[in-house]
C-alpha angles and dihedrals in degrees: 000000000000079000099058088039094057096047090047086054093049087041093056099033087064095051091054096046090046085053099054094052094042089051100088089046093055102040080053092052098043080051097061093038088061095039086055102048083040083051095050100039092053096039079231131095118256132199131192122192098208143348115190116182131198144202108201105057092021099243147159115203115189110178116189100013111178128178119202119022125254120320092014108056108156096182136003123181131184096222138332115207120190125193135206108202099202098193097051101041079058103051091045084037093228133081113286107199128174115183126191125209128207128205106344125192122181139196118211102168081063088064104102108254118254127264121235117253111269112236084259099058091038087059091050097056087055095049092255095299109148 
């Protein structure tokens, strides 16, 4: 039994080892991951500093998040901190998140500008009356 006991704890001490020095690589690879869908999503390129994550409390850290590219920045923030509160996403049996943003700046003129109403959508808002 000491036996079995001793190889879980090395079992698990490795994991958890393995775990430790894989966690920059992962939080780097989580990080392009999300740049790339943010890039895709906006049609613009995106760069974040820095995302740290973290288990206890769950957690996602992005530090110098901006959206656009110079001279065209469409948006900068400072940091941007989201929170999974675990207890409570139990209890209400869904996620329960707060974030928290720090130092926002945003660009509107950099919003693309709207586009007229076509003749079919004009018609539409006057009930078809000519």
């Amino acid at each position: 039994m000491k036996r079995f006991l001793l190889a879980w704890f090395i079992l698990l001490l490795c994991v958890a080892v393995g775990a430790w020095l894989a966690w920059p690589r992962l939080t780097e690879t989580a990080r392009g991951r999300l740049l790339r869908i943010v890039s895709q999503a906006l049609g613009r390129p995106t760069h974040v500093d820095q995302l740290s994550v973290s288990l206890l409390p769950p957690r996602v850290r992005l530090r110098g998040v901006v959206l656009g590219a110079e001279p065209a920045i469409m948006a900068q923030v400072a940091s941007i901190d989201v929170r999974v509160w675990a207890l409570a996403s139990l209890a209400e049996w869904r996620p329960v998140l707060s974030a928290s943003i720090e130092a926002p700046m945003l660009d509107l003129t950099q919003l693309p500008a709207p586009r007229p109403p076509t003749a079919e959508k004009r018609q539409g808002r006057r009930g078809g009356v000519p």
